[in-house]
N, CA, C and O of each residue as an XYZ file, in Angstrom:
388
protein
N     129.005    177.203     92.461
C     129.335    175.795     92.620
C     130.835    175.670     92.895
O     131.635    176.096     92.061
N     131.318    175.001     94.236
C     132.686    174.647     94.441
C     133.215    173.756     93.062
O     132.519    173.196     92.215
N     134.532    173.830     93.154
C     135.412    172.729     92.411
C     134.813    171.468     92.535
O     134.597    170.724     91.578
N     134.449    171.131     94.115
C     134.476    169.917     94.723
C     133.152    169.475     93.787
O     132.960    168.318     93.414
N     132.524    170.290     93.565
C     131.063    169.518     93.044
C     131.217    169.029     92.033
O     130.526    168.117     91.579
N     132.400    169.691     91.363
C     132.677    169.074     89.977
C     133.824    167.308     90.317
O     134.311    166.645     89.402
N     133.893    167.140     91.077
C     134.722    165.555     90.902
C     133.310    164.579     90.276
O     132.084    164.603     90.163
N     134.332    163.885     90.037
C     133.701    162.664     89.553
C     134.144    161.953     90.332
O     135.282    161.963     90.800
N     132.544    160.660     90.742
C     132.789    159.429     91.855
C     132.928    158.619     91.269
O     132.751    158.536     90.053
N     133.344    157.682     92.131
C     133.777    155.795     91.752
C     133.486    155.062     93.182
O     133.963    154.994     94.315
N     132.444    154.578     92.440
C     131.943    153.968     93.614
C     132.865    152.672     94.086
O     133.571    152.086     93.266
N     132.804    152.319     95.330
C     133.517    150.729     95.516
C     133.543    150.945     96.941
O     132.880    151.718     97.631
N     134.686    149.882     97.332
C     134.542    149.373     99.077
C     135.419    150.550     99.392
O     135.756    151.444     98.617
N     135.756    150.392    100.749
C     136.733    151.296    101.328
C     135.358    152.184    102.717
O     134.193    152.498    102.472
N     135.891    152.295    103.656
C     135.092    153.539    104.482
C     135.247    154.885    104.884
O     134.684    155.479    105.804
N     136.129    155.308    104.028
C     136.902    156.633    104.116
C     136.482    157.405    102.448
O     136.370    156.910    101.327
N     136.345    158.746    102.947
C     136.146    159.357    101.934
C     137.581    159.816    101.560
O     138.478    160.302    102.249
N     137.471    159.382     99.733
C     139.275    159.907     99.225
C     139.356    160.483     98.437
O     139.109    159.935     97.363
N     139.791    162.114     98.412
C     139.013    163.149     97.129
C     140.788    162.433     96.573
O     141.679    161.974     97.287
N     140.745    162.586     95.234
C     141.908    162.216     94.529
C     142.411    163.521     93.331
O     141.858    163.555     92.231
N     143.234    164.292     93.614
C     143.771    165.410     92.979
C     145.133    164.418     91.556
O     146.163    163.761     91.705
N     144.147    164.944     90.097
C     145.337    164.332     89.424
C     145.513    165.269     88.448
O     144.968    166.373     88.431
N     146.400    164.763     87.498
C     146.870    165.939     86.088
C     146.294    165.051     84.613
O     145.985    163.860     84.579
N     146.279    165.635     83.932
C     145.578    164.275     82.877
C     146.591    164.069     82.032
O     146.499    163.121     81.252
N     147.552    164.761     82.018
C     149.372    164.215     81.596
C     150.196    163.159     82.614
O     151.267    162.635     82.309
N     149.497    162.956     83.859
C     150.409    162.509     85.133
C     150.229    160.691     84.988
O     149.377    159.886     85.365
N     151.340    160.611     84.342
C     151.773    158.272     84.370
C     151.252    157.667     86.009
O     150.584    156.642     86.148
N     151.773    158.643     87.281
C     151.714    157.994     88.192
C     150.135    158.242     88.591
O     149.754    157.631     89.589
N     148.920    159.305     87.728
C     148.307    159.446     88.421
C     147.047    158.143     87.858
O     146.119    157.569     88.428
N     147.617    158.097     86.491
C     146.984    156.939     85.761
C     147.059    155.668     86.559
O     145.996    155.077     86.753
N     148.442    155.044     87.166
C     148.693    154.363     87.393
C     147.751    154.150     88.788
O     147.352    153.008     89.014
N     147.487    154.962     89.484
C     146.967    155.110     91.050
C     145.314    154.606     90.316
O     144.904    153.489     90.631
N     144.417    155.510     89.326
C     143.319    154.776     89.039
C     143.102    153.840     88.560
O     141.940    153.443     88.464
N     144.042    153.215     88.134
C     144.083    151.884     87.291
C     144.173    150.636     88.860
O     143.569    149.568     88.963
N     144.980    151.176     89.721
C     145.348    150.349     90.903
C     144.024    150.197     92.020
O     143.713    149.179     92.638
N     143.333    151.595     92.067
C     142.377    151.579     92.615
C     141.034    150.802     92.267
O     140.176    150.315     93.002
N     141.162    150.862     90.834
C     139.716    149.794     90.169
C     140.319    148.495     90.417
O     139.439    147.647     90.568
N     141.542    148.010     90.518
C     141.537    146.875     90.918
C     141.401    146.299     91.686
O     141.193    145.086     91.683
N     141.522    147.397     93.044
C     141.396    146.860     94.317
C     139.768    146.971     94.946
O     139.312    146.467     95.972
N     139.112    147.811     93.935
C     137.784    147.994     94.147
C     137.154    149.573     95.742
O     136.285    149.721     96.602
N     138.451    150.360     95.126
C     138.256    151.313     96.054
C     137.547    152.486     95.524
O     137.847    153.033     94.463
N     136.574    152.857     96.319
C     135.695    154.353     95.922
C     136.293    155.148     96.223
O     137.168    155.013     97.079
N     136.017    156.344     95.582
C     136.969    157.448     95.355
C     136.035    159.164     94.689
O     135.033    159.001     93.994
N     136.434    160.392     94.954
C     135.730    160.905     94.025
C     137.298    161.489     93.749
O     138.272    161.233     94.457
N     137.287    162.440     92.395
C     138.480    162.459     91.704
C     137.951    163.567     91.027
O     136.807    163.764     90.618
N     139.583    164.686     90.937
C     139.535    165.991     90.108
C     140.482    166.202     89.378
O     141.513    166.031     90.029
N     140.728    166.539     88.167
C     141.478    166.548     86.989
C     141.504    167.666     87.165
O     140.616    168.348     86.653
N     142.712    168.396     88.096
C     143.028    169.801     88.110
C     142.982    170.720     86.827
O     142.470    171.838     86.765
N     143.844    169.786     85.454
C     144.436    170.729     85.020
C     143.022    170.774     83.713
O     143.109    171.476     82.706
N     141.911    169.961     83.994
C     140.332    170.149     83.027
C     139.517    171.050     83.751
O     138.334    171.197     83.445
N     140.168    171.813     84.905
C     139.240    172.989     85.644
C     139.674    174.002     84.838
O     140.545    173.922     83.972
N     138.950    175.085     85.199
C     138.876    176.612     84.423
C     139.136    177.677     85.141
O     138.538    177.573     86.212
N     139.693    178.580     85.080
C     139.926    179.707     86.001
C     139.592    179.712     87.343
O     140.221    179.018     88.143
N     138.753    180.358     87.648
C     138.516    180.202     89.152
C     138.783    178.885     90.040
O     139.598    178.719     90.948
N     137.942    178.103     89.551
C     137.491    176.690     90.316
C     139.473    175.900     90.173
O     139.948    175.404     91.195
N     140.383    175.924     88.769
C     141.774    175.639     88.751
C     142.284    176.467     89.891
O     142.996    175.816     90.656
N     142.129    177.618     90.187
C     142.927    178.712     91.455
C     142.428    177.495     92.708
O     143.126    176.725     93.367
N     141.101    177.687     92.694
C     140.631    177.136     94.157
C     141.076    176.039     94.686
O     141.257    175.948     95.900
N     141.389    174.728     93.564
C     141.870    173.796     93.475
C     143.248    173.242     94.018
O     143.680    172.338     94.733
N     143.723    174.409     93.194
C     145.019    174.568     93.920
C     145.615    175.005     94.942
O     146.645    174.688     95.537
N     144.675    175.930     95.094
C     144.771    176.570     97.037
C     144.698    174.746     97.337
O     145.676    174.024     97.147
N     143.625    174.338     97.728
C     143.382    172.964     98.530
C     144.062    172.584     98.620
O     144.470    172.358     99.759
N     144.740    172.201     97.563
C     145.804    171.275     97.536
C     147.433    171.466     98.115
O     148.250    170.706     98.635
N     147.424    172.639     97.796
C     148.363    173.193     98.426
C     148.375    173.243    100.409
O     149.301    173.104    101.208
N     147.404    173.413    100.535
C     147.223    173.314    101.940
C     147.763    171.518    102.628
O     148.232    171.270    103.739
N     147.480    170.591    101.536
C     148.621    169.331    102.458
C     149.488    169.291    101.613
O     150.512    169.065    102.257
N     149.783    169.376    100.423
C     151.063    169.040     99.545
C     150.948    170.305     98.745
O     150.224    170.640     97.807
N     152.722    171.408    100.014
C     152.853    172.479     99.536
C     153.482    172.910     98.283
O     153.629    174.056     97.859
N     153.945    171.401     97.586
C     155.323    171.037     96.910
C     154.233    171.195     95.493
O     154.841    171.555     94.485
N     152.817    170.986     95.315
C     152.192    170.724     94.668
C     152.198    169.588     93.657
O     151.684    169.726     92.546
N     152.774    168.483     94.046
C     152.979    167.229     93.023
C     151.528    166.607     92.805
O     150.490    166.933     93.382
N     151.684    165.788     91.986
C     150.616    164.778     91.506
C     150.966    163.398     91.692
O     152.175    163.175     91.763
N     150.057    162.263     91.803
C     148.920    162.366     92.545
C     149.038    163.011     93.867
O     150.064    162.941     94.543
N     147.802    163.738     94.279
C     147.893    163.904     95.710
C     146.409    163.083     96.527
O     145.560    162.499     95.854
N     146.376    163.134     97.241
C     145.290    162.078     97.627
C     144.633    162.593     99.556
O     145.012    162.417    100.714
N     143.964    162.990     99.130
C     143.210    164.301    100.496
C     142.466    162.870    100.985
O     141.763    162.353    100.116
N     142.539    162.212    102.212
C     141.907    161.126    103.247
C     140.988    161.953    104.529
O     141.442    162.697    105.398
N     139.526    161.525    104.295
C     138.712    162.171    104.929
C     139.081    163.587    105.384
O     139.468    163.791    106.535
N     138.952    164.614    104.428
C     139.498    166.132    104.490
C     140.475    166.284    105.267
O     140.556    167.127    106.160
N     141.224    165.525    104.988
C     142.885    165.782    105.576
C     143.516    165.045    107.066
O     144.563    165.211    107.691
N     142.414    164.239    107.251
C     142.966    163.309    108.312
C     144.207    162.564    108.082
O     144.951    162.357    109.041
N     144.551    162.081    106.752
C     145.867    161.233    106.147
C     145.826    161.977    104.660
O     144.745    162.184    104.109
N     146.831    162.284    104.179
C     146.901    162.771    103.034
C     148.457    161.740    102.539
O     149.385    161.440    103.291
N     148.337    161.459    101.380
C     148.950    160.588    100.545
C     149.293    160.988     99.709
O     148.370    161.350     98.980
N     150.920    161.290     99.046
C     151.457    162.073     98.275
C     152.213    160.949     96.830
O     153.230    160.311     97.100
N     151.767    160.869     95.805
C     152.614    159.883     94.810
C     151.730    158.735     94.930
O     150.729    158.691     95.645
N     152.036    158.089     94.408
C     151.888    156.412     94.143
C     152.361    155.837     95.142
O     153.588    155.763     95.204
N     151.487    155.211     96.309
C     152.386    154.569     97.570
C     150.818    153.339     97.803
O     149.796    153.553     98.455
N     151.268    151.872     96.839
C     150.589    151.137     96.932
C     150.271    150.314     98.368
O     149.411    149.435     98.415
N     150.990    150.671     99.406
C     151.053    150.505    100.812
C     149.546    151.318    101.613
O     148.549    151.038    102.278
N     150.127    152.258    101.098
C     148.572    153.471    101.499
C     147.629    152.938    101.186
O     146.877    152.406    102.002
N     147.402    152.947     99.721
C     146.206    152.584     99.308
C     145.541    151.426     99.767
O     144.317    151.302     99.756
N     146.489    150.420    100.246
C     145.645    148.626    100.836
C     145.280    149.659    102.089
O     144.057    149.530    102.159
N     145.546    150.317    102.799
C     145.260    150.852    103.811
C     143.622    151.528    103.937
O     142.800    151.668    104.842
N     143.696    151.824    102.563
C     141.945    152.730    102.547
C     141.072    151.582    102.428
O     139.944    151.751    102.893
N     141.374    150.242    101.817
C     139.935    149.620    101.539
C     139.913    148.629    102.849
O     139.147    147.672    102.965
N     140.587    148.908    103.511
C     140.364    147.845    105.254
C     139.249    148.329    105.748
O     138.811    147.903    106.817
């Protein structure tokens, strides 16, 4: 089983698929799901640092592949068509159009 199988979804509007890479210590990454239920955007979402050996390595490869810097939130837009780095409440009105 990939990492990926392990996210958890949130359903809502938006027509873009938005895998959401966070830390479960990360303020800004809290802040991004708290912003997203308000705006009513679907999402599936991975708590890097609640993965386990392998599937945490794999994770981080991914992620690393658009944000080499490895920060949190990172935000993968239809497998890498737009990728969204931090808290950028501009972006986000952008996914639920």
């Amino acid at each position: 089983m990939s990492f990926k199988e392990k996210a958890k979804k949130v359903d809502g509007k938006g027509n873009k698929e938005v895998m959401f890479y966070s830390l479960s210590t990360c303020h800004w990454c809290d802040k991004a799901k708290e912003y997203f239920d308000q705006i009513g955007l679907g999402y599936n979402y991975i708590v890097v640092d609640e993965l386990e050996g392998a599937d945490q390595q794999e994770a981080i490869a991914e992620i690393s592949k658009y944000n080499p810097n490895l920060s949190f939130p990172t935000f993968v837009v239809n497998d890498g068509e737009k990728v969204v780095i931090g808290f950028d409440q501009a972006a986000f009105d952008e996914l639920v159009k």
